[in-house]
C-alpha positions in Angstrom: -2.7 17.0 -37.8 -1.9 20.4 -36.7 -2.8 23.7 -38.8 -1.4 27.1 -39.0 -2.4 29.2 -36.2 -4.6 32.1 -37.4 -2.5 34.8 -36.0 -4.7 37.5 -34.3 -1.7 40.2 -33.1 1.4 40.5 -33.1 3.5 39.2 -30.4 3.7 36.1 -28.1 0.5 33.5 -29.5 -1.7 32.3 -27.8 -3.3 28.5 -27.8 -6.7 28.0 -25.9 -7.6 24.4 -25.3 -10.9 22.9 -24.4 -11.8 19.4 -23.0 -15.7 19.0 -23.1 -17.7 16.5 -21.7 -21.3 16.5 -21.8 -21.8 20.3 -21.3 -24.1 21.1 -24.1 -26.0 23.3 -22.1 -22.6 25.3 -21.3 -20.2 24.8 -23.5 -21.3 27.3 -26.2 -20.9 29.9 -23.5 -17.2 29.4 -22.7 -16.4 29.2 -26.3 -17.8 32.9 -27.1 -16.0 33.9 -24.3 -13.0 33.1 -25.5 -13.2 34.0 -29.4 -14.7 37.8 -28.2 -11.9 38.7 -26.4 -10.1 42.2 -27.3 -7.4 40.0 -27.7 -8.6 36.8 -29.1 -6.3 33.3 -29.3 -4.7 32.7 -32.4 -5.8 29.1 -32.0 -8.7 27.2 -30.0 -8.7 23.5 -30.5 -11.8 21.9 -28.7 -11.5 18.1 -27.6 -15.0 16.6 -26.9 -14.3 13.0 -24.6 -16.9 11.5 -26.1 -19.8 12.9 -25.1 -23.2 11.5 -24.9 -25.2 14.8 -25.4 -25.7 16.5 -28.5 -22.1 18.6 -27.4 -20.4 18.0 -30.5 -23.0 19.4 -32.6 -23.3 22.6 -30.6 -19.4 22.9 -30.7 -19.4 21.7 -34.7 -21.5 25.5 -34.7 -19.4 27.8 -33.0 -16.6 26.4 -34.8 -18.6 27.2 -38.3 -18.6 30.7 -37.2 -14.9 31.4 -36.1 -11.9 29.6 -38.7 -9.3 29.7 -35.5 -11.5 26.7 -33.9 -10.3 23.4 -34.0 -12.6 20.3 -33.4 -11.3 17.1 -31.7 -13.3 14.2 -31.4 -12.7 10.9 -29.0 -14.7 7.8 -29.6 -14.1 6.5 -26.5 -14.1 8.8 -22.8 -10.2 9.2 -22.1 -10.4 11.6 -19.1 -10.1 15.1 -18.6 -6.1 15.1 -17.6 -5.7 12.8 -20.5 -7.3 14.4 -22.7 -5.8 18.3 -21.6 -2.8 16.7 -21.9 -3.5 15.2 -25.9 -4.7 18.8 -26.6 -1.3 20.0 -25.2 0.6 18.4 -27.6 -1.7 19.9 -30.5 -0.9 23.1 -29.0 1.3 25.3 -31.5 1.4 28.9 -29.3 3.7 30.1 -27.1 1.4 30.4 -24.4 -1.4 27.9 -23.5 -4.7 28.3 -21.6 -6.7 25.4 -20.7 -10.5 26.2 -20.3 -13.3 24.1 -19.0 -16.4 24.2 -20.9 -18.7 24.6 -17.9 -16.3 27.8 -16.7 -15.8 30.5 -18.9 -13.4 33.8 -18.7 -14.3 37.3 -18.3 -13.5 40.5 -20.8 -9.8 41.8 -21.3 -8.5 38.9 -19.8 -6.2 38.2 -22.8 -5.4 41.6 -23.2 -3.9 42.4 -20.0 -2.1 38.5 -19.5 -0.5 38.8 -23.1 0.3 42.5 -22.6 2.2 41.6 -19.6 3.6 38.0 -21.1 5.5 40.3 -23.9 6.8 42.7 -20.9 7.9 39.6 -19.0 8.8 36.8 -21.4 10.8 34.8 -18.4 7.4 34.1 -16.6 6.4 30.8 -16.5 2.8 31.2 -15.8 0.3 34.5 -16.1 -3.2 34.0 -13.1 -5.3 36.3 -12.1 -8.6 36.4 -10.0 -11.9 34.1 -10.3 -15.3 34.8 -9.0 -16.8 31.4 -7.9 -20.3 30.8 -9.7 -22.8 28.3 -9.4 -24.6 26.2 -12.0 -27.0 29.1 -12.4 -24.6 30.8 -12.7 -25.2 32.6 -9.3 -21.8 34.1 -7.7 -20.8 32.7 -4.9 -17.5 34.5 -4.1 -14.3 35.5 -5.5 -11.4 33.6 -5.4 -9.0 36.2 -3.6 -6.2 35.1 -1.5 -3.2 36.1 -3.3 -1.1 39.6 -1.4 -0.5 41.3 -4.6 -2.1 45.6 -5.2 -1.8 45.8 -8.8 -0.3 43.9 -12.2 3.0 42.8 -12.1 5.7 39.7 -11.8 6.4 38.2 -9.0 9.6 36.6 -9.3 10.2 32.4 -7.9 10.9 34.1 -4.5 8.9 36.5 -3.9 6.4 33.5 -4.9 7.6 31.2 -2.1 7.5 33.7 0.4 4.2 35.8 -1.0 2.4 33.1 -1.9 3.3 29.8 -1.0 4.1 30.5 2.6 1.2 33.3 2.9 -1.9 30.9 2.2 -0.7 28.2 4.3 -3.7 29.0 6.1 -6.1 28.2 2.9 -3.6 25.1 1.5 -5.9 24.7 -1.3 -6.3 27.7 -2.4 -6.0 27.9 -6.6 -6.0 30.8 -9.6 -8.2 27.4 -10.9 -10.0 28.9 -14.6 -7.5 32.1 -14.6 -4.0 30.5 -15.3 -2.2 30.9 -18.9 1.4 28.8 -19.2 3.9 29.2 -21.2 4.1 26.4 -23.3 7.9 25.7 -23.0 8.4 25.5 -19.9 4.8 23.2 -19.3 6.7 20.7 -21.3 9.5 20.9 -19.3 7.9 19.6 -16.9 6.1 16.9 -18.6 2.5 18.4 -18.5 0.2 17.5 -16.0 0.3 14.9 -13.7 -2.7 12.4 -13.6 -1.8 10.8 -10.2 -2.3 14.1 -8.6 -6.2 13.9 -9.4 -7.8 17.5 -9.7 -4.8 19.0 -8.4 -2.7 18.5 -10.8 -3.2 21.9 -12.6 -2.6 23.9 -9.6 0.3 21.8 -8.7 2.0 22.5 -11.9 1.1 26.0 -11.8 3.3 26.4 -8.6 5.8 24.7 -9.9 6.1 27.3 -13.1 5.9 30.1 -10.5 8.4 28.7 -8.3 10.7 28.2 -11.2 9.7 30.9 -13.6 8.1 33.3 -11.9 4.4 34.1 -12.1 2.7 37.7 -13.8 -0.3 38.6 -11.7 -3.3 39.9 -13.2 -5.1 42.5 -10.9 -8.7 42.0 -11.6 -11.4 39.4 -12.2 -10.2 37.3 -15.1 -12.9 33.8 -15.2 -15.7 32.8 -13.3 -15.3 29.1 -12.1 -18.4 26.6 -11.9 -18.7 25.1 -8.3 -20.7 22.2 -9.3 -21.2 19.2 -7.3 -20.5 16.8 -10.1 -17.1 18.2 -11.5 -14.2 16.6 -11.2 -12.6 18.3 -8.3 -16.1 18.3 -6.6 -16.6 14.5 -6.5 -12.5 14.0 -5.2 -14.0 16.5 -2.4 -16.8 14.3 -1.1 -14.4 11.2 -0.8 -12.0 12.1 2.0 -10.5 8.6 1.7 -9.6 9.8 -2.2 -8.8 13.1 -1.0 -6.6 11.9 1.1 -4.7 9.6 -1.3 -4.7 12.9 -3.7 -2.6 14.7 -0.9 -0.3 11.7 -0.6 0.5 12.2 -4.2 1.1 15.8 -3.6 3.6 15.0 -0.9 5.5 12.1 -3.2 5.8 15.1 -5.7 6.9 17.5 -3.8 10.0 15.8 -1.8 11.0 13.8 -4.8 14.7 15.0 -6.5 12.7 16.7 -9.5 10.5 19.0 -6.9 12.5 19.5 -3.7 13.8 22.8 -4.4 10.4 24.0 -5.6 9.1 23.5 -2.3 11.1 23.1 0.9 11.0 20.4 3.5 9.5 22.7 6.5 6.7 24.4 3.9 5.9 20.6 2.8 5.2 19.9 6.2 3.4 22.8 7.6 1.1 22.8 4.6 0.6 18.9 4.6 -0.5 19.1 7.9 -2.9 21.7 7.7 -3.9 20.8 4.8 -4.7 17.0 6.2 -7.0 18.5 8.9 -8.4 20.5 6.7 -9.8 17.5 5.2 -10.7 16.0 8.3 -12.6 18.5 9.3 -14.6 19.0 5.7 -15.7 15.0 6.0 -17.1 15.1 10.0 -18.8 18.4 8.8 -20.1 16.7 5.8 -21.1 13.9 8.4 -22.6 16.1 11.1 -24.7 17.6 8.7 -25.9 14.4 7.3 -26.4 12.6 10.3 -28.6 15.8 10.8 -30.8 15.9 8.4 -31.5 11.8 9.1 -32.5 12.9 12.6 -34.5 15.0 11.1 -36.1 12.6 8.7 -36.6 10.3 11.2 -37.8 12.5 14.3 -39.9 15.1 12.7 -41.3 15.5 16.6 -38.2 15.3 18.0 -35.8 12.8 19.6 -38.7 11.3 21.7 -41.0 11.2 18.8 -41.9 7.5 18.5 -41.3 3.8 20.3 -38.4 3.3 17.8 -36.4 6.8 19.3 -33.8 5.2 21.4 -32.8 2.2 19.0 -32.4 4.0 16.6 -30.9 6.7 18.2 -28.4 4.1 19.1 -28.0 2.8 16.1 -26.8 6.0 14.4 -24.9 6.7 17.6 -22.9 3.6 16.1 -22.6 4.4 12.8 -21.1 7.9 13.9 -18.6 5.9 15.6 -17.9 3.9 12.8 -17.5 6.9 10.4 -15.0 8.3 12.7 -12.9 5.0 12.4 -13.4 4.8 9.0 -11.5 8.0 7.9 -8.8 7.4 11.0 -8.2 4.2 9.2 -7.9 6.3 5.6 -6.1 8.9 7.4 -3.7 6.2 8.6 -2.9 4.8 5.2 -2.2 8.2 3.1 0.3 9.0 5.8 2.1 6.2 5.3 2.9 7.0 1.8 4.6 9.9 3.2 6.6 11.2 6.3 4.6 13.3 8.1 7.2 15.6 8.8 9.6 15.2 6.1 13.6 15.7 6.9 14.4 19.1 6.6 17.4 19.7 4.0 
């Protein structure tokens, strides 16, 4: 049942949402980073999927020492886009943000998004900047591909052209741990999509923009955990799921309810590039293990050994039959979508 929000300013409020899955080791972390902001959420109601790691408990403690936080508990594991989405429907702010427990956001974030949210109430979405981390918490890099200098809206046009049509070159590209919605307008459009796989939140973030416009926060607002075990990482060593992921996308975008958030000839530029993009990521991932089995197996060298050449045959084959493989996946996500889709 839902409580009264514990108002923190005055204002638009402000719901932060966490799904946690065994991250007892991190999720404490995102949760102080989210109750010591300058500008702290009026609610945070934490969902743990059933976790089989003392999580709960560690959660069950930051929530002792802050009354906004809320604690959700599944029995059974439901999913991380199920569960966001159950926490959405808690939600009682006008703005959401939906954290990850092994991410967590950086100071004055808040501040600045909220400041500009009350300036700019038509915006549909607020995003700023991440700095890409490892599990150590190590950065890797930042996140930067959007045009803007400086804080300020960017209205649904200035969006397409800006943004959409600007990063064609990196097609995935994503504000990922840095994007706040407006609550209203996320329901309009039903939440998030599970079909769409990891995507799904930056999907529906471009969407908001496209519709709503987006305000653009200038400066590093989350770090975002590139672990090899997250959700979007184990879509991204299956290029046969990958694949099926950008099918989805496709469906979405040229169906009545998306085709004037995204037109025919930017659907087809960025499916395309995106698709080799893909490509490309699975023979590099193959290259480099077919490698390191070389490797394994010829410590001396290709020559090192009377069982060289057969087997140097034998992964000659299996190469080949890799590369059929993903033409054969390649082959069925297209044909769940033109690949050049009529132009309207």
């Amino acid at each position: 049942m839902a409580e009264s929000l514990v108002r923190s300013s005055s204002g638009p409020s402000l719901s932060a949402l966490m799904c946690n899955y065994n991250h007892a080791g991190l999720v404490a972390r995102a949760i102080d980073a989210i109750m010591t902001q300058s500008r702290p959420p009026d609610e945070l109601i934490v969902l743990d999927d059933a976790s089989t790691d003392d999580s709960l408990e560690v959660i069950e403690r930051c929530a002792s020492r802050h009354p906004a936080i809320r604690v959700l508990r599944h029995v059974r594991n439901a999913g991380v886009i199920a569960s966001v989405n159950e926490l959405l429907a808690e939600a009682q702010g006008d703005y959401v943000f939906t954290a990850s427990a092994d991410d967590y956001i950086l100071p004055g974030f808040f501040e600045q998004a909220m400041q500009m949210a009350e300036r700019y109430p038509q915006a549909g979405v607020l995003a700023g900047e991440c700095f890409v981390i490892d599990p150590a918490g190590v950065r890797l890099a930042t996140q930067q591909h959007a045009p803007w200098s400086g804080s300020q809206f960017v209205d649904p046009v200035r969006f397409l052209h800006e943004y959409l049509y600007a990063t064609l070159d990196v097609p995935s590209h994503s504000f990922v741990s840095a994007i706040i919605h407006r609550r209203s307008a996320l329901a309009a459009v039903g939440g998030f999509a599970p079909e769409l796989g990891f995507w799904t939140d930056t999907f529906t973030f471009r969407v908001l923009a496209r519709r709503h416009g987006l305000c653009y926060v200038d400066q590093p607002c989350a770090c975002w955990t590139a672990a090899p075990d997250s959700f979007s990482h184990r879509t991204l060593r299956d290029p046969a799921g990958h694949l099926e992921v950008l099918a989805a996308l496709v469906r979405q975008m040229t169906s009545p309810a998306h085709s004037e958030d995204f037109p025919s000839d930017y659907v087809s530029r960025w499916s395309e590039r995106y698709r080799s993009d893909i490509v490309h990521a699975a023979c590099r991932q193959f290259d480099a293990r077919f490698a390191a089995l070389n490797a394994d197996l010829w410590p001396r060298g290709p020559g090192g050994g009377p069982l060289g050449p057969v087997v140097g045959h034998l992964l000659w084959r299996l190469g080949n039959l890799h590369e059929a493989l993903l033409r054969a996946a390649t082959k069925r996500a297209l044909q769940r979508y033109p690949r050049h889709p009529p132009h309207g």
